[in-house]
C-alpha positions in Angstrom: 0.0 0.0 0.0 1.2 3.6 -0.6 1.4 6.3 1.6 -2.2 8.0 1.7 -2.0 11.5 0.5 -3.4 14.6 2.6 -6.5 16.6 1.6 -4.0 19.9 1.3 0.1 19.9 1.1 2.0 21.0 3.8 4.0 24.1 3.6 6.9 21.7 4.0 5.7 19.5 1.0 5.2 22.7 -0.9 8.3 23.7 -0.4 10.2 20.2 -1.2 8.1 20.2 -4.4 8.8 23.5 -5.4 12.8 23.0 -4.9 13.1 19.5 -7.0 10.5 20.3 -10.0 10.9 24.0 -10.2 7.4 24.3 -10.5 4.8 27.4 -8.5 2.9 26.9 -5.9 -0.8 26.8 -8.0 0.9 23.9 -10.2 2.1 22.5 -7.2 -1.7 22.6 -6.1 -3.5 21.7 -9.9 -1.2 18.5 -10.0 -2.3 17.8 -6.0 -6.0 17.9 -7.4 -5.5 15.9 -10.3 -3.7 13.4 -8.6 -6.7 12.8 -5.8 -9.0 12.4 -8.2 -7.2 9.9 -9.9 -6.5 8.2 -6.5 -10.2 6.8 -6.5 -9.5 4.3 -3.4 -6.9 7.0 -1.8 -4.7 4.7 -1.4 -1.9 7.3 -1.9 -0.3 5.7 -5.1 -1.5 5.8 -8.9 -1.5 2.8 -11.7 -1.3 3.1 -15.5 -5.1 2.4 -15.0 -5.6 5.2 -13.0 -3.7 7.8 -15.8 -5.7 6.1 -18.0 -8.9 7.9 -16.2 -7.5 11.5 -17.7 -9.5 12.1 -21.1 -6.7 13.7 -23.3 -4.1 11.2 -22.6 -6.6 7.7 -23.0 -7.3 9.3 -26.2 -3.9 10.2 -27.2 -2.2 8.2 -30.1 1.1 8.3 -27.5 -0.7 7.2 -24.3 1.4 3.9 -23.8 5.0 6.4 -24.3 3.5 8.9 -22.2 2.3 6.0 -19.4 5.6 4.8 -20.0 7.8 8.0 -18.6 5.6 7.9 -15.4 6.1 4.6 -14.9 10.4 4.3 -15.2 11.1 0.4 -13.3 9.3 -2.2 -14.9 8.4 -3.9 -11.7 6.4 -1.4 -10.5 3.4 -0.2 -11.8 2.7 2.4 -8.8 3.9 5.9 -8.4 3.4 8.3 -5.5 2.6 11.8 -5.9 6.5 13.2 -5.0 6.9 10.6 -8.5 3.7 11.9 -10.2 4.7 15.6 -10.1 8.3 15.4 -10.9 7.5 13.4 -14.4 4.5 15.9 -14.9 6.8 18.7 -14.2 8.9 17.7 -17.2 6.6 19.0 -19.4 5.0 21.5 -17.5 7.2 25.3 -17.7 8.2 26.3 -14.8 7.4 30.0 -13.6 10.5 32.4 -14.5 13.3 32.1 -12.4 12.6 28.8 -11.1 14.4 26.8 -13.9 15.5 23.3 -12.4 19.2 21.6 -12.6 19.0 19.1 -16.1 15.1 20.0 -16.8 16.1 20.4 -20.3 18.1 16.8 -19.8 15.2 15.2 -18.3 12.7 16.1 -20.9 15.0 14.9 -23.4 15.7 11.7 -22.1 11.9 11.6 -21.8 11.3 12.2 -24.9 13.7 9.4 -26.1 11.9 7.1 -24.2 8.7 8.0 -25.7 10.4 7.3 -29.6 11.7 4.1 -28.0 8.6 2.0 -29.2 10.3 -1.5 -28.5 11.1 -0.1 -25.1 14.5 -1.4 -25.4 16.1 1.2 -22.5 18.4 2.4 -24.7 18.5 2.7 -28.5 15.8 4.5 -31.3 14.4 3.1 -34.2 14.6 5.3 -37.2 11.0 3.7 -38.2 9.6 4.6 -34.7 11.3 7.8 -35.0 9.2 8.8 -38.1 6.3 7.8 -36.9 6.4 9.6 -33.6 7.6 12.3 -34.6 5.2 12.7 -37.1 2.7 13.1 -34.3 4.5 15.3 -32.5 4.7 18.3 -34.9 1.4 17.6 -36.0 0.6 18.1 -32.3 1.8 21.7 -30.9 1.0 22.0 -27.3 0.7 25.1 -25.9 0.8 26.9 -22.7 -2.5 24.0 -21.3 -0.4 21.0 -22.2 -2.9 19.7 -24.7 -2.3 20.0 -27.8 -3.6 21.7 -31.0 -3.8 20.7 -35.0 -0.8 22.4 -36.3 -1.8 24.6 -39.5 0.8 24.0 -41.8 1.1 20.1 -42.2 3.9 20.8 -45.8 6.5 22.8 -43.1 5.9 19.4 -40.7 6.9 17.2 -43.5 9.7 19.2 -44.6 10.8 19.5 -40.2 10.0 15.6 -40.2 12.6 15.2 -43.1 15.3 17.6 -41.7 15.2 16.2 -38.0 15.4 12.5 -39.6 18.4 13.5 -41.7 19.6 15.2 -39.1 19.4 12.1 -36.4 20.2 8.8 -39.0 22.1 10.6 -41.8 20.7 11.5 -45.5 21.9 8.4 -47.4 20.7 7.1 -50.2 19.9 3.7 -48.6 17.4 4.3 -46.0 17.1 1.3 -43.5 14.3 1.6 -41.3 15.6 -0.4 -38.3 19.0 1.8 -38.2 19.1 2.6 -34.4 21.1 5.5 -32.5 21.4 5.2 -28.7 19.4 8.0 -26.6 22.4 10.0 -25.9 23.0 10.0 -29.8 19.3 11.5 -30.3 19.7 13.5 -27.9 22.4 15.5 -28.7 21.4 15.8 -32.4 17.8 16.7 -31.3 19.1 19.5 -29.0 21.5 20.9 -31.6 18.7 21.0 -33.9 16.5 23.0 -31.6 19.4 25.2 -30.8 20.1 26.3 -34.2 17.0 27.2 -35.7 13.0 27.8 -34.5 11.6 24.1 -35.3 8.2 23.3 -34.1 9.6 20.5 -32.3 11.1 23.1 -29.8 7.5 23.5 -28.0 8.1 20.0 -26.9 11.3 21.0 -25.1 
């Protein structure tokens, strides 16, 4: 059994939370919410069922990647609420000023996880690269976390193209089960967002 969660967070909580995931108070208290009412039985912990409960992400394409980064050691499928918020808080921005140490790493190593289809823990696909990322940039989310249509599907297929290239290489013989390792992606993803103003960056 998990720790049952209070009604309300303690200054002290708040203040722990605020310090690891960066994130303001009124997040701090949104996530609280979200995760009691997922909590059904209170019994202080959450299972992929349980996420499953939240609308946007049962209907999302990317619900088992998403599930997936919440749920990092495959012999557990529970996660507390300290667990919960810091895996929400990768993709949640942080008020100004209250950047965390590595967010930027975190959410890319999430993000490789999430284009790591065959869940082997450490390599990409360039086949499940496409694929995903295909869904990403026709997905922008904005400042909610849920994400819009993007209007211009011709500039995603020409970013889809330059981020592949960019990732496997450009040559003339494209094998779909090439692989790069996460810290491969993830250097080439972050130079890429760097350098120029690719919808993908609204991700990171």
């Amino acid at each position: 059994m998990g720790q049952i969660v209070s009604r309300k967070l303690s200054e002290t909580e708040l203040s722990a939370h605020k310090a690891a995931t960066g994130l303001s108070t009124k997040q701090l208290e949104q996530l609280h919410a979200r995760f009691l009412a997922l909590d059904r039985c209170q019994s202080g912990y959450l299972s992929p069922t349980d996420l499953l409960r939240i609308p946007q992400l049962a209907q999302n394409p990317m619900h088992r990647q998403i599930i997936d980064g919440f749920f990092t050691d495959p012999s557990n499928d529970r996660i507390d609420f300290a667990q919960f918020v810091r895996t929400c808080a990768t993709f949640l921005v942080p008020p100004s000023g209250n950047l965390r140490a590595n967010g930027r790493a975190q959410k890319l190593r999430l993000i490789s996880k999430m284009f790591d289809t065959q869940r082997t823990g450490h390599s990409i696909e360039r086949s499940d690269f496409r694929r995903v990322m295909k869904y990403m940039l026709d997905s922008v989310p904005p400042t909610d976390g849920i994400a819009i249509c993007h209007p211009h599907p011709e500039s995603n297929e020409m970013e889809l193209l330059q981020l592949e290239e960019l990732a496997f290489g450009d040559g003339i013989a494209i094998v779909d089960n090439q692989s790069i390792s996460y810290e491969q992606f993830e250097l080439r993803l972050d130079t890429a967002v760097v350098e120029s103003k690719l919808a993908i960056s609204k991700w990171l």
